[in-house]
TORPA-4810 file (N, C-alpha, C, O; in nm, 3 decimals):
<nodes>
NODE_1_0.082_-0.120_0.000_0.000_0.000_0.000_0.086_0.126_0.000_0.059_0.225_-0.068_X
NODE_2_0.216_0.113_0.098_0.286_0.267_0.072_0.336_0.268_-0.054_0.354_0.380_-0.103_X
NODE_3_0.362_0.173_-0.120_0.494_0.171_-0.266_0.362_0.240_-0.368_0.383_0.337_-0.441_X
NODE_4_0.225_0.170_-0.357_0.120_0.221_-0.451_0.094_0.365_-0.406_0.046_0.432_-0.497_X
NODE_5_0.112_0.430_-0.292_0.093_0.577_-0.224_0.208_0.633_-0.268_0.185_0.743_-0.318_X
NODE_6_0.303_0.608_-0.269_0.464_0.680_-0.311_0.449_0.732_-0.484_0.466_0.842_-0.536_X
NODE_7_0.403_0.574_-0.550_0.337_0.580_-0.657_0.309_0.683_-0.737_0.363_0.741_-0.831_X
NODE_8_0.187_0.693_-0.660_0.027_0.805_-0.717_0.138_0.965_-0.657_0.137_1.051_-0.745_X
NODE_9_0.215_1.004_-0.542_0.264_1.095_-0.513_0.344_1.112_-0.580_0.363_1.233_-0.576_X
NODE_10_0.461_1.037_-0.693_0.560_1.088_-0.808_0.515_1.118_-0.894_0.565_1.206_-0.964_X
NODE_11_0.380_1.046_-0.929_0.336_1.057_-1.052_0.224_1.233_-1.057_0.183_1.301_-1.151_X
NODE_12_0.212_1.243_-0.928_0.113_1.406_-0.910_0.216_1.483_-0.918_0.201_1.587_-0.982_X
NODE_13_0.338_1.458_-0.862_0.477_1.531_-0.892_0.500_1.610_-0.995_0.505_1.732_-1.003_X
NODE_14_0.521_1.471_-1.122_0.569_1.455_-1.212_0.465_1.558_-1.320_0.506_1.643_-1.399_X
NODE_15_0.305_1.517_-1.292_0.225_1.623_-1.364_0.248_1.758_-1.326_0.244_1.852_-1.406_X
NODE_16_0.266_1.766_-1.234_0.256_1.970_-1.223_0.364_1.990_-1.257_0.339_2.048_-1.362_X
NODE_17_0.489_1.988_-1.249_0.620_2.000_-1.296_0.595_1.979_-1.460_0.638_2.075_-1.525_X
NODE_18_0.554_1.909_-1.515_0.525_1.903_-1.679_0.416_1.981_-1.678_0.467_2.069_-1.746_X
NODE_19_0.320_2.016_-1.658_0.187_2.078_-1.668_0.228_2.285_-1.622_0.162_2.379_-1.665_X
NODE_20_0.325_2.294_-1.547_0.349_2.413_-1.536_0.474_2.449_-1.605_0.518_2.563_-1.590_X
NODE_21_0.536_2.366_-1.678_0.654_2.425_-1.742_0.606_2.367_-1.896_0.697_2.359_-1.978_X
NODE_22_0.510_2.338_-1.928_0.473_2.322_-2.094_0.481_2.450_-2.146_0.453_2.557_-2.092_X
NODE_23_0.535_2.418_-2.295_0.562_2.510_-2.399_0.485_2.478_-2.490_0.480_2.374_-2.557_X
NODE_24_0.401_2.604_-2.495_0.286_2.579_-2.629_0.349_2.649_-2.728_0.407_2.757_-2.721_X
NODE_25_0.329_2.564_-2.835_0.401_2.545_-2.961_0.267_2.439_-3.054_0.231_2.323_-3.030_X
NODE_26_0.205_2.569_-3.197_0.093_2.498_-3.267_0.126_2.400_-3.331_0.041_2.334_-3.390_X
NODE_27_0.313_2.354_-3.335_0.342_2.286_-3.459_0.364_2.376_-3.573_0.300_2.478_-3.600_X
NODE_28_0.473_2.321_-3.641_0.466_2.393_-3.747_0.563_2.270_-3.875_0.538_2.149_-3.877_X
NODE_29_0.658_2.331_-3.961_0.675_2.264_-4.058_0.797_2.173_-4.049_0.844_2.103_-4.138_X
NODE_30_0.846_2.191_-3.902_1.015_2.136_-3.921_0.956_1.982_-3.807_0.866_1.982_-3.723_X
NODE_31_1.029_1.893_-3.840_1.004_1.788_-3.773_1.171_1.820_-3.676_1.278_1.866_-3.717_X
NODE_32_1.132_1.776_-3.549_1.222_1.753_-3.457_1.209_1.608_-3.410_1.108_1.545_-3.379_X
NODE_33_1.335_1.572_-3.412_1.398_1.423_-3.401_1.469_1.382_-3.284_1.576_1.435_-3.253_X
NODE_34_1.390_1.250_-3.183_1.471_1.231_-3.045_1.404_1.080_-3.050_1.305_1.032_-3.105_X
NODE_35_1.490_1.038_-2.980_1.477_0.917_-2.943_1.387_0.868_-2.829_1.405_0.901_-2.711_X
NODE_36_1.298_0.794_-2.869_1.199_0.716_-2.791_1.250_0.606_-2.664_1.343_0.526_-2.663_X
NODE_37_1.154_0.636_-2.569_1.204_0.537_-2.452_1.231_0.391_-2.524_1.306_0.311_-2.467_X
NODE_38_1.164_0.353_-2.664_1.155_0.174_-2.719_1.287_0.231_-2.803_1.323_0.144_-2.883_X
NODE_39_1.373_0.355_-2.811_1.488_0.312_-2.885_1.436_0.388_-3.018_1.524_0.457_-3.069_X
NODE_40_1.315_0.390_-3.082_1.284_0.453_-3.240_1.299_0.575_-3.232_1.282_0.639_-3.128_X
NODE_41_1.337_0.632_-3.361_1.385_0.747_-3.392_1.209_0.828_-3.339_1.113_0.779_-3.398_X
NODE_42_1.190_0.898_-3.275_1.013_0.961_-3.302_1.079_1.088_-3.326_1.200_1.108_-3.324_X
NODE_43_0.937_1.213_-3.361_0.976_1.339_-3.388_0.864_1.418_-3.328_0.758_1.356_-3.318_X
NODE_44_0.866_1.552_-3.283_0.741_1.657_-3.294_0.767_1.717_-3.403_0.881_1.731_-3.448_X
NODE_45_0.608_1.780_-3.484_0.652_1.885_-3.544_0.668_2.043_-3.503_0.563_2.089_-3.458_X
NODE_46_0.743_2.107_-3.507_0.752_2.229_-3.413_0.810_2.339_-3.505_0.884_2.329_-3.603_X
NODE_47_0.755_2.445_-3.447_0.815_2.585_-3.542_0.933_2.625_-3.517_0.962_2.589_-3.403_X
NODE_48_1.031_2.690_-3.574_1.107_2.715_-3.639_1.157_2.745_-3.506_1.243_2.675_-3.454_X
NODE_49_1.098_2.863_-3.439_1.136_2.906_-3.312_1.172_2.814_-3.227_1.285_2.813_-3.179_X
NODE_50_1.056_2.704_-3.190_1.067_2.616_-3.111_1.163_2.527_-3.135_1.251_2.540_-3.050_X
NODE_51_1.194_2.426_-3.226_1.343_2.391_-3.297_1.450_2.465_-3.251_1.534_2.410_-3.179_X
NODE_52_1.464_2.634_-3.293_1.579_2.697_-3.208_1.641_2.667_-3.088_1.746_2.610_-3.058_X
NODE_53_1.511_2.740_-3.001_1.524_2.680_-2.874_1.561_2.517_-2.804_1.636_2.483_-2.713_X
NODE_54_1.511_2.475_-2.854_1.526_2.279_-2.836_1.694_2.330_-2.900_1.772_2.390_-2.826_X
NODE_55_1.724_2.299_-3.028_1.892_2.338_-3.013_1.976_2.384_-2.967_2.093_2.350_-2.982_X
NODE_56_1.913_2.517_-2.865_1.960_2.617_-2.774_1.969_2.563_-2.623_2.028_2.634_-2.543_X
NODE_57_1.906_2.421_-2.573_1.844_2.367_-2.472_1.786_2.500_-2.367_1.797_2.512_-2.245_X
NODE_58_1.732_2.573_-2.451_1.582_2.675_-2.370_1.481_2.557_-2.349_1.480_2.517_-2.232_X
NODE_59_1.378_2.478_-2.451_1.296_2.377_-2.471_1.345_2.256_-2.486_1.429_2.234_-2.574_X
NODE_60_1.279_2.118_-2.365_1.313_2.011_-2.397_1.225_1.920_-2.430_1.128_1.966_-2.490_X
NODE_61_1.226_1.815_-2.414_1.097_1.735_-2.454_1.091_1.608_-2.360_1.180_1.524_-2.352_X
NODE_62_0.959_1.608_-2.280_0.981_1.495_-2.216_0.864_1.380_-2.247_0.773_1.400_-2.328_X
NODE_63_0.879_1.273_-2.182_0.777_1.183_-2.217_0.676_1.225_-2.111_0.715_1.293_-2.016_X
NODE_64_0.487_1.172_-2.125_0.435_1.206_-2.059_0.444_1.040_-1.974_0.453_0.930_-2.030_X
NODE_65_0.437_1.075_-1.805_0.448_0.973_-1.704_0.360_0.853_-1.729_0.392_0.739_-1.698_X
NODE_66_0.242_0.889_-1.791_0.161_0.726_-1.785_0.118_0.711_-1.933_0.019_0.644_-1.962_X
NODE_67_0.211_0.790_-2.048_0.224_0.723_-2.178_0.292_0.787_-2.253_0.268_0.895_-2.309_X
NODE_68_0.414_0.695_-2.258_0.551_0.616_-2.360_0.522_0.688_-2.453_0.608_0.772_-2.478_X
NODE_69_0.394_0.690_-2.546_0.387_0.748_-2.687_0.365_0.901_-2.664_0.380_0.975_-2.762_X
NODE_70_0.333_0.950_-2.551_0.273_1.093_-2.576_0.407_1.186_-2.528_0.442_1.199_-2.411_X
NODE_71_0.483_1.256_-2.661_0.561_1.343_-2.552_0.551_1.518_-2.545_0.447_1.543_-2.607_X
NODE_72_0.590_1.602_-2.515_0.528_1.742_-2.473_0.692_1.831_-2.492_0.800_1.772_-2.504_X
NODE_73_0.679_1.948_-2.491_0.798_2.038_-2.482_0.740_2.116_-2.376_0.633_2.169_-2.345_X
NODE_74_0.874_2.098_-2.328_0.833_2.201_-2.137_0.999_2.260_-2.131_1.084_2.179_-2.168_X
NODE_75_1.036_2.367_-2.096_1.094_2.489_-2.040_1.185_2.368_-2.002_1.145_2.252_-1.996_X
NODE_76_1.353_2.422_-1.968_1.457_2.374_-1.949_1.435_2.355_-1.779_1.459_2.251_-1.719_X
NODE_77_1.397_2.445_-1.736_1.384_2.429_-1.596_1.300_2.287_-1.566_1.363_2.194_-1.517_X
NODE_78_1.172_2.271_-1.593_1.098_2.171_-1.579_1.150_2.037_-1.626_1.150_1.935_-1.556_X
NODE_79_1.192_2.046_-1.741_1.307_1.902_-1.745_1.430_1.870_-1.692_1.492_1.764_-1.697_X
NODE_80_1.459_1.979_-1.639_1.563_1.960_-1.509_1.505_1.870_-1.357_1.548_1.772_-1.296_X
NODE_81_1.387_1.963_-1.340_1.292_1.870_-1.239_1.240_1.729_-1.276_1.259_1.634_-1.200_X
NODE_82_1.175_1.719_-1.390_1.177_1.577_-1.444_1.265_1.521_-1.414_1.246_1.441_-1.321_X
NODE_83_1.417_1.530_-1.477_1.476_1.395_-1.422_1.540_1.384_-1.280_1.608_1.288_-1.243_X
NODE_84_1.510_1.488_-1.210_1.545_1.464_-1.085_1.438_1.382_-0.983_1.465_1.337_-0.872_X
NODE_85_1.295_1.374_-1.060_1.284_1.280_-1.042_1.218_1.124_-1.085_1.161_1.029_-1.032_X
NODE_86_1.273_1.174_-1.231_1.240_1.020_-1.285_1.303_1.042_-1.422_1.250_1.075_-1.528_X
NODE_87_1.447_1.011_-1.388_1.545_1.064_-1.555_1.474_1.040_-1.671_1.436_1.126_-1.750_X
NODE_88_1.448_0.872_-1.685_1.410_0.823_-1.820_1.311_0.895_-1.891_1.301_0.873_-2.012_X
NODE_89_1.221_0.994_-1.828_1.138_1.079_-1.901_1.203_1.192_-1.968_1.135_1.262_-2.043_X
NODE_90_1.329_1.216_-1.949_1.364_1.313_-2.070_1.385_1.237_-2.197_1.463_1.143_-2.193_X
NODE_91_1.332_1.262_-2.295_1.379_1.221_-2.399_1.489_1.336_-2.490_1.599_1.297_-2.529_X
NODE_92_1.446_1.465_-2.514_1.613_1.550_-2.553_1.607_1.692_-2.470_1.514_1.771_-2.453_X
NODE_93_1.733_1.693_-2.428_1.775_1.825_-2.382_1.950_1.851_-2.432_2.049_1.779_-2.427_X
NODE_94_1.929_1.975_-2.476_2.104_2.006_-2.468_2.105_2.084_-2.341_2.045_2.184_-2.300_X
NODE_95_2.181_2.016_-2.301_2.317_2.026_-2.188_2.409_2.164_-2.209_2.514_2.140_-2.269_X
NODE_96_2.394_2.262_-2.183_2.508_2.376_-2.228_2.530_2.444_-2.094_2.610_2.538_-2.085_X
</nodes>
């Protein structure tokens, strides 16, 4: 019962930390390319700006906590918090 309570408490964590550092971005024409937790190449499509930034590591991209396929761009800060506490959800950040 505590490991399922510890659980549900990383995972409420894990949403507000992604949910307050998301970067809205409508998509646009450039595909951005990172590697999937299964290893496949996946991509967002993102604007030009947003691409910048992701190259700039301003924007990173993480996976969402209870699905592998869904991932989001959130603020450098917030994927800093992500993997502090649960690494494998970053999927790209530059490091600078």
């Amino acid at each position: 019962a505590l490991k399922a309570e510890a659980a549900a408490i990383t995972l409420q964590r894990l949403r507000q930390i992604i949910e307050g550092g998301l970067v809205d971005d409508a998509g646009g024409r450039r595909r951005f390319h990172f590697e999937a937790a299964d290893g496949r190449i996946s991509f967002l499509n993102v604007s030009e700006i947003i691409g910048l930034q992701l190259e700039r590591g301003k924007v990173a991209i993480v996976q969402q906590p209870e699905d592998a396929e869904l991932h989001v761009l959130v603020t450098r800060d917030a994927a800093i918090k992500v993997t502090e506490v649960e690494p494998q959800l970053l999927r790209f950040l530059v490091r600078n």
